[in-house]
C-alpha positions as CSV (number, residue, x, y, z in Angstrom):
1,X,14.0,3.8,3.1
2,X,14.4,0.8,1.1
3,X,15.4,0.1,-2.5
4,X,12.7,-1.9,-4.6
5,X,14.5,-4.4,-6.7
6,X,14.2,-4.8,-10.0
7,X,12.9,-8.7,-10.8
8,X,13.2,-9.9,-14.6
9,X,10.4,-12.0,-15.5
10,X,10.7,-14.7,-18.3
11,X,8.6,-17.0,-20.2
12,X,5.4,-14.8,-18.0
13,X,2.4,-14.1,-20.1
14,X,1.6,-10.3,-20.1
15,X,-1.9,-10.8,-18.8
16,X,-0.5,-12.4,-16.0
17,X,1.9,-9.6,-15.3
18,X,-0.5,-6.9,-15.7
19,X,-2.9,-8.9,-13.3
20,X,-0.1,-8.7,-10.7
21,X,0.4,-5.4,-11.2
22,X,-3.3,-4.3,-11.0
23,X,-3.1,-6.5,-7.5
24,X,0.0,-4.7,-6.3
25,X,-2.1,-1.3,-7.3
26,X,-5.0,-2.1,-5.4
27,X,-2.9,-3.7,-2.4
28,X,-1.2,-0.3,-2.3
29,X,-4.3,1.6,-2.3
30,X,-5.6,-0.5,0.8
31,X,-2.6,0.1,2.9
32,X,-2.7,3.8,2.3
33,X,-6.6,3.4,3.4
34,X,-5.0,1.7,6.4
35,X,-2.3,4.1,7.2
36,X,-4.2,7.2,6.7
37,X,-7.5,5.6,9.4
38,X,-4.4,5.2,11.5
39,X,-2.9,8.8,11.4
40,X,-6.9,10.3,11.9
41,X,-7.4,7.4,15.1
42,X,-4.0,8.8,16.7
43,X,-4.7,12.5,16.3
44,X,-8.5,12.1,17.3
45,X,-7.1,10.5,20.3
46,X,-4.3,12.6,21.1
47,X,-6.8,15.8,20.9
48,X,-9.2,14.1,22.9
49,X,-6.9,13.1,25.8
50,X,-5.9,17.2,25.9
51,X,-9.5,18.2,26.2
């Protein structure tokens, strides 16, 4: 597992950073989406190769 760094932002506006954290949020969310169709596609297939 990897260690998230910690990045020190200057001279950023806040709306900015809280606009790149709501995108980070949401780019999150989609790659659990992602990873979770993944997991159901391997065990539907994995159940339906033993039948």
């Amino acid at each position: 597992m990897t260690k998230r760094r910690t990045v020190t932002i200057r001279n950023v506006d806040e709306d900015v950073l809280a606009l790149l954290s709501e995108i980070r949020e949401k780019e999150r969310r989609q790659l659990a989406a992602i990873l979770e169709d993944c997991v159901h596609a391997y065990w539907a297939a994995y159940y339906d190769a033993e039948e």
